[in-house]
C-alpha positions as CSV (number, residue, x, y, z in Angstrom):
1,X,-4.3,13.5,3.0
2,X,-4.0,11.2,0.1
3,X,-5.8,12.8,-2.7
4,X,-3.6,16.0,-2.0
5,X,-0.5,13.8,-3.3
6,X,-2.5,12.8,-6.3
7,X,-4.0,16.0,-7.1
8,X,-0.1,17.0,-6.9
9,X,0.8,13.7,-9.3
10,X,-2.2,14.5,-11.5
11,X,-1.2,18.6,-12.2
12,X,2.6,17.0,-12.5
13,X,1.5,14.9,-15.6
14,X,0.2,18.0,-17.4
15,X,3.4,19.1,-17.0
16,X,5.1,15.9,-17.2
17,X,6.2,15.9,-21.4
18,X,6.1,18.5,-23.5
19,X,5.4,17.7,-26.9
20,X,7.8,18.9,-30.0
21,X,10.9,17.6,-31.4
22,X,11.8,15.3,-28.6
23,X,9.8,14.4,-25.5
24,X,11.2,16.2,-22.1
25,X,10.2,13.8,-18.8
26,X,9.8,15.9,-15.8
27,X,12.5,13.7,-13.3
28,X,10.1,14.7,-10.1
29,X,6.9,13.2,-11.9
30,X,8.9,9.8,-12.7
31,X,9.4,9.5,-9.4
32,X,5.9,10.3,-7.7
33,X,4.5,8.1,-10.4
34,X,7.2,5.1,-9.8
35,X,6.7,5.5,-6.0
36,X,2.9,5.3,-6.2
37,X,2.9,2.2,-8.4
38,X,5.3,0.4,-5.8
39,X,3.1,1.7,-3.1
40,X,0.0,0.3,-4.5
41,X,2.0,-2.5,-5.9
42,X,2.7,-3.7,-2.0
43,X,-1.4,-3.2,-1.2
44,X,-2.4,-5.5,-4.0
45,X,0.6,-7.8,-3.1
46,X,-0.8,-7.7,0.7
47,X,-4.2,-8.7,-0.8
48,X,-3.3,-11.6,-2.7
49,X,-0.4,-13.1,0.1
50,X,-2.9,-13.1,2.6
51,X,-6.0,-14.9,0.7
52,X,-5.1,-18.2,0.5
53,X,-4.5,-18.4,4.4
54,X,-7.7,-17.1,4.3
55,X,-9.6,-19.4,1.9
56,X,-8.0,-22.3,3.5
57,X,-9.0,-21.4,7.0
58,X,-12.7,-20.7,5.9
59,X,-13.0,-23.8,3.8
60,X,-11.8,-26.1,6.8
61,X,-14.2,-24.0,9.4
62,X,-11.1,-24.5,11.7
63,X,-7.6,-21.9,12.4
64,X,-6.2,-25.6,13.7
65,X,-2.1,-25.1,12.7
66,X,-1.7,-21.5,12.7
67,X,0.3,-20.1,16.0
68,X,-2.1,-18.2,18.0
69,X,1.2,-16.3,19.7
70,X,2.5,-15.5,16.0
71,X,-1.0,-14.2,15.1
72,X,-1.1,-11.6,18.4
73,X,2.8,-10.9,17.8
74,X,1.6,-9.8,14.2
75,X,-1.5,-8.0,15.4
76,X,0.7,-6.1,17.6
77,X,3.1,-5.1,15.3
78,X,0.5,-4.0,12.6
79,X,-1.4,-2.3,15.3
80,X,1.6,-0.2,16.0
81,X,2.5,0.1,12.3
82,X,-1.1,1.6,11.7
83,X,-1.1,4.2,14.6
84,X,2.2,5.1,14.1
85,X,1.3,6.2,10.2
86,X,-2.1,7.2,11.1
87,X,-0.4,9.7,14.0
88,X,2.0,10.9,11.4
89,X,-0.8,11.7,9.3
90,X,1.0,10.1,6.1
91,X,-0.8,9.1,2.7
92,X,-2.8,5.8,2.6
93,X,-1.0,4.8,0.0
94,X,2.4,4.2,2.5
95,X,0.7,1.9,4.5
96,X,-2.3,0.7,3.0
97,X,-1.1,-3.0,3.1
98,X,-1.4,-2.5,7.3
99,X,-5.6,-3.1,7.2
100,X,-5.2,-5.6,5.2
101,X,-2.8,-7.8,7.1
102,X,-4.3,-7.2,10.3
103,X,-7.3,-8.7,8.4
C-alpha cells in the first residue's frame, strides 16, 4: 500500500544527510522524494485541469458542447487505467489523478 512507500521515504530522510563538515544526500532518497512530488504534482494538476469544465458546466445547468462519445471514450480508458493499477496493487500516488478525471 501507499503509506508503506512513505514510511520507507519517511525512515530514508533520517538517513537522508548527515550532518558534519559537508552535507552527504542519500541518491535513493532524492529520487523517492523527486518521484513523489511529480506524482502528486500530476494529482493536483488533474484537479485544477478538470475544474473549469466543471464550473462551466454547473453554472450553465447544461453539458450542451461537450462530445458525449469523447466523454464514454475517456471513461473507458480511465476505467481501464484504474483497474489495471488497482489489480497491480500499486501506490495511490501513481495513479491518483484516474478518480479524479473520471470525475
Amino acid at each position: 500500500p501507499e503509506w508503506h512507500s512513505i514510511h520507507r521515504l519517511a525512515i530514508s530522510a533520517s538517513q537522508c544527510a548527515t550532518m558534519g563538515s559537508s552535507v552527504d544526500i542519500n541518491p535513493e532518497f532524492l529520487k523517492l522524494l523527486i518521484s513523489k512530488i511529480l506524482s502528486y504534482g500530476v494529482i493536483a494538476g488533474a484537479l485544477v485541469g478538470k475544474m473549469p469544465q466543471v464550473l462551466r458546466i454547473q453554472s450553465a445547468k447544461s453539458s450542451e458542447g461537450v462530445s458525449f462519445a469523447s466523454v464514454c471514450m475517456e471513461a473507458l480508458m480511465l476505467g481501464i487505467m484504474f483497474a489495471y493499477n488497482v489489480i497491480a496493487r500499486a501506490p495511490l500516488s501513481t495513479f491518483g489523478e484516474v478518480p479524479i478525471l473520471f470525475c
